[in-house]
C-alpha positions in Angstrom: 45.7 1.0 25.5 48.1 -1.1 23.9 50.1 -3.2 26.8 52.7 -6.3 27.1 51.8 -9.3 29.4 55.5 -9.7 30.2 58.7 -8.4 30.0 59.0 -7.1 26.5 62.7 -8.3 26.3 62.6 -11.7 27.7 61.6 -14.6 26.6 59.2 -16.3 29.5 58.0 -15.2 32.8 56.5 -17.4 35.5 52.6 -18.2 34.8 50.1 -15.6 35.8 48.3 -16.5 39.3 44.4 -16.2 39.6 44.6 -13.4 42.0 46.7 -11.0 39.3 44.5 -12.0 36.4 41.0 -11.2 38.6 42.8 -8.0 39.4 43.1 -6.9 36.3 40.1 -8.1 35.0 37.9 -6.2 38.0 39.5 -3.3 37.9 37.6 -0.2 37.2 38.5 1.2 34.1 39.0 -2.3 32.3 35.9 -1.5 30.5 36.1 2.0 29.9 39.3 1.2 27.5 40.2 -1.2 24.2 42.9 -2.9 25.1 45.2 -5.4 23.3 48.6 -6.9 23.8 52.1 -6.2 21.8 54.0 -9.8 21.8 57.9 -9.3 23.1 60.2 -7.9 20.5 63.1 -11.1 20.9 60.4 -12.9 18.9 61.3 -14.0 15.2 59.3 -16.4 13.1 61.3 -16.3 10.3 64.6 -16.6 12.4 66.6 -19.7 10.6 68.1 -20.4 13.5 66.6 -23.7 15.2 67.2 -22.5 18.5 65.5 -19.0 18.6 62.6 -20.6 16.3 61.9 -22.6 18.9 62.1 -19.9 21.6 60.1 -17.8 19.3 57.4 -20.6 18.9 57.2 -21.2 22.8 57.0 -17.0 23.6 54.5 -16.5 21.3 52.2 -19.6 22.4 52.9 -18.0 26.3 52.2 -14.5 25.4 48.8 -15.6 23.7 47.8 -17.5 26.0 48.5 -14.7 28.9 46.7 -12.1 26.4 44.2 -14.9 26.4 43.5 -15.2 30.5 43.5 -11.3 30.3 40.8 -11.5 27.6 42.5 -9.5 25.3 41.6 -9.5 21.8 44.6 -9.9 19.7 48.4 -9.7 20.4 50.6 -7.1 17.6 53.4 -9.2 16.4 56.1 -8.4 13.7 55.9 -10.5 11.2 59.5 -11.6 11.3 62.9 -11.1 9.5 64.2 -13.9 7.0 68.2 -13.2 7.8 69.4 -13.0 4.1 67.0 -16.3 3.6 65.0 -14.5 1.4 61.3 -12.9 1.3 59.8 -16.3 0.1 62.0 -18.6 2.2 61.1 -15.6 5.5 57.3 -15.9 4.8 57.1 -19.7 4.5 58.6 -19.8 7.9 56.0 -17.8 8.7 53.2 -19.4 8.0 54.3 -22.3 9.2 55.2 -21.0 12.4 51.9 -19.8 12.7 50.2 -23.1 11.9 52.5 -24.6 14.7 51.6 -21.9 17.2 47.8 -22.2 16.5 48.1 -25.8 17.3 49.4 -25.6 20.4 46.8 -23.6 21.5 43.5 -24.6 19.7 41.1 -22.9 22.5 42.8 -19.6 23.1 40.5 -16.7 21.4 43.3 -14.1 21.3 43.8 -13.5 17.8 47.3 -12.7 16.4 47.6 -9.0 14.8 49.9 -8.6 12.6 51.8 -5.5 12.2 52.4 -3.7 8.8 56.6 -2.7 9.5 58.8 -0.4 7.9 60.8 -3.1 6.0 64.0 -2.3 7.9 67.0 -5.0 7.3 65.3 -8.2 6.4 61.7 -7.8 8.0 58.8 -9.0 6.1 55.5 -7.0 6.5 56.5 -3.8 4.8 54.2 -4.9 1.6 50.3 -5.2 2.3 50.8 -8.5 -0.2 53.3 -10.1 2.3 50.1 -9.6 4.9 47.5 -10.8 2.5 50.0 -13.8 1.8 50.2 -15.2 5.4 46.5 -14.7 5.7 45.2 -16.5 2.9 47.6 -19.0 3.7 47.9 -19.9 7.3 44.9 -23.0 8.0 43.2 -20.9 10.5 43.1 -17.5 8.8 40.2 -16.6 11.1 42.5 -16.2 14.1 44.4 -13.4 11.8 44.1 -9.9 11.8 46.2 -6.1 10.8 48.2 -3.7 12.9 48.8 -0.7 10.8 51.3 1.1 11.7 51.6 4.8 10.1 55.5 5.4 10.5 55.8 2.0 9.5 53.6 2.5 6.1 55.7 5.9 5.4 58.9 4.3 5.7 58.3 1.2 3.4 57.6 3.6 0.6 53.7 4.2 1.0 52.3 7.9 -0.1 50.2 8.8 3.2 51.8 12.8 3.1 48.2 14.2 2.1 44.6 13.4 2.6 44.1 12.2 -0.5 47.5 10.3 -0.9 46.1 8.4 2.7 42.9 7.5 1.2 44.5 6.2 -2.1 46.5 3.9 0.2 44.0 2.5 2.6 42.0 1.8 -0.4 45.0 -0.3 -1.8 44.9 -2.0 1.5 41.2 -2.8 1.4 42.0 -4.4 -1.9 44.9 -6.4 -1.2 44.3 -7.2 2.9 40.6 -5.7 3.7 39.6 -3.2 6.0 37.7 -5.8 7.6 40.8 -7.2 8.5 41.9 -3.8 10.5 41.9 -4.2 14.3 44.2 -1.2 15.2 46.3 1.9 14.2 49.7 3.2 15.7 49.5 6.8 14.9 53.3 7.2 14.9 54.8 10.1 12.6 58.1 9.3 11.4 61.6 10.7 11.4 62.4 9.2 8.1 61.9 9.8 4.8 59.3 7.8 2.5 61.1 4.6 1.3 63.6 4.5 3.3 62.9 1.5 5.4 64.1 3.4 8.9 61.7 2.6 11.5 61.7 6.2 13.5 59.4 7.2 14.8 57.8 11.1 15.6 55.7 13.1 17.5 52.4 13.6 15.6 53.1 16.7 13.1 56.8 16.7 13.7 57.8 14.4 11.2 57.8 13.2 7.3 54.2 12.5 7.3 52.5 15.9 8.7 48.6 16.9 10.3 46.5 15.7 6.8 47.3 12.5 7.0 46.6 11.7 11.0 43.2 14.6 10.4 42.2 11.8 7.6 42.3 8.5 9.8 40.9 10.6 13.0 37.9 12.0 10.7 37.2 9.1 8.5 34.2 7.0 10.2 35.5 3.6 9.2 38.3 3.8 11.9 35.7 5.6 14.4 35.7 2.4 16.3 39.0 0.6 15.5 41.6 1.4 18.6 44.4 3.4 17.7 47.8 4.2 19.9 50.7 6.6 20.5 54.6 4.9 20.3 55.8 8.3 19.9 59.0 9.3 21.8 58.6 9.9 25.3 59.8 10.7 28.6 59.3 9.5 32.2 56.4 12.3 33.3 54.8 11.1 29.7 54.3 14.9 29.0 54.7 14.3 25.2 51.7 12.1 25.1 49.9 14.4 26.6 50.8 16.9 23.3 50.3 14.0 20.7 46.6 13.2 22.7 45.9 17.1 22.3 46.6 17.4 19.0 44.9 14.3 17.6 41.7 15.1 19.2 41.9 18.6 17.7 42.2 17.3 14.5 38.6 16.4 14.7 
């Protein structure tokens, strides 16, 4: 279960109080599920300007440390978007941001994951070498891990249409990232084409990317145990979920 530890569209919230945390720590099925965070989407790393860097520096320290008191493993994030700074100029931000964020909190275990996007407008992310970059760069790249998200992979111009076309891929990212690295999957199918950097997503077998690929990452015993998600389109009974659900687990 993938879950936010605040409002997903404001900055801050008021602290967590012992008595929420224990409850959601002792409740009953908090061991029967893997589940992680997804930081707040106002959050920009690369963002040149000074005021919503800073915002974005303070969220993300918050939301980590909430994930954190939750004991949550790791906490998705977009990368960021560069605003017509440029790729190099956006990832440097980045990095640096990251440094700054980890040193605010030096004894929080939630690890950052961070999420492979679709490339849309001036997002960074949508290259597995943009991921590999900020890892090997960043002083703590321990506290770093990979969201991959399928849509997202589609979009940015990655061939994932047929088994084999998936398998080629994941074994470009184990080259370039590391499957090691992999700490969850959003199994999204998308609405738009390959390389069209259009982050929209699909129910699973409606879209561009089709069964073969979703039957690959569902069958293949390397992602056995990583924790994978729905953020297909959905309604307020959840009905569709129930329909992606069924057919993923009939794809095994």
């Amino acid at each position: 279960m993938q879950m936010f530890v605040k409002n997903n569209m404001q900055w801050f919230a008021r602290p967590l109080d012992r008595r929420e945390i224990q409850s959601f720590l002792e409740h009953r099925q908090r061991h029967e599920l893997s589940i992680f965070a997804h930081a707040n989407y106002l959050i920009n790393l690369a963002t040149i300007n000074p005021r919503f860097h800073a915002n974005s520096i303070c969220a993300l320290s918050g939301e980590l440390t909430r994930a954190d008191e939750l004991e949550l493993p790791f906490l998705v994030l977009h990368p960021g978007a560069h605003l017509n700074a440029g790729e190099e100029a956006g990832l440097a931000k980045i990095i640096a941001s990251i440094d700054r964020v980890f040193r605010k909190i030096p004894k929080v275990k939630t690890k950052i994951a961070l999420e492979t996007t679709a490339g849309q407008g001036s997002c960074v992310g949508h290259r597995f070498e943009h991921l590999a970059h900020i890892i090997d760069s960043v002083h703590e790249p321990e506290r770093l891990c990979v969201c991959v998200d399928t849509a997202h992979l589609l979009a940015a111009g990655y061939d994932i249409a047929s088994a084999a076309a998936i398998k080629k891929t994941f074994c470009e990212f184990d080259r370039v990232v590391s499957l090691d690295r992999l700490a969850a999957i959003h199994l999204n199918d998308s609405k738009a084409a390959r390389g069209s950097r259009v982050d929209r997503h699909e129910h699973i077998g409606k879209g561009q990317i089709g069964l073969d690929a979703f039957r690959f990452v569902m069958r293949d015993r390397r992602f056995r145990k990583i924790p994978k998600v729905l953020e297909t389109p959905k309604g307020k009974d959840l009905r569709e979920d129930v329909m992606n659900l069924k057919t993923l687990r009939g794809l095994l």
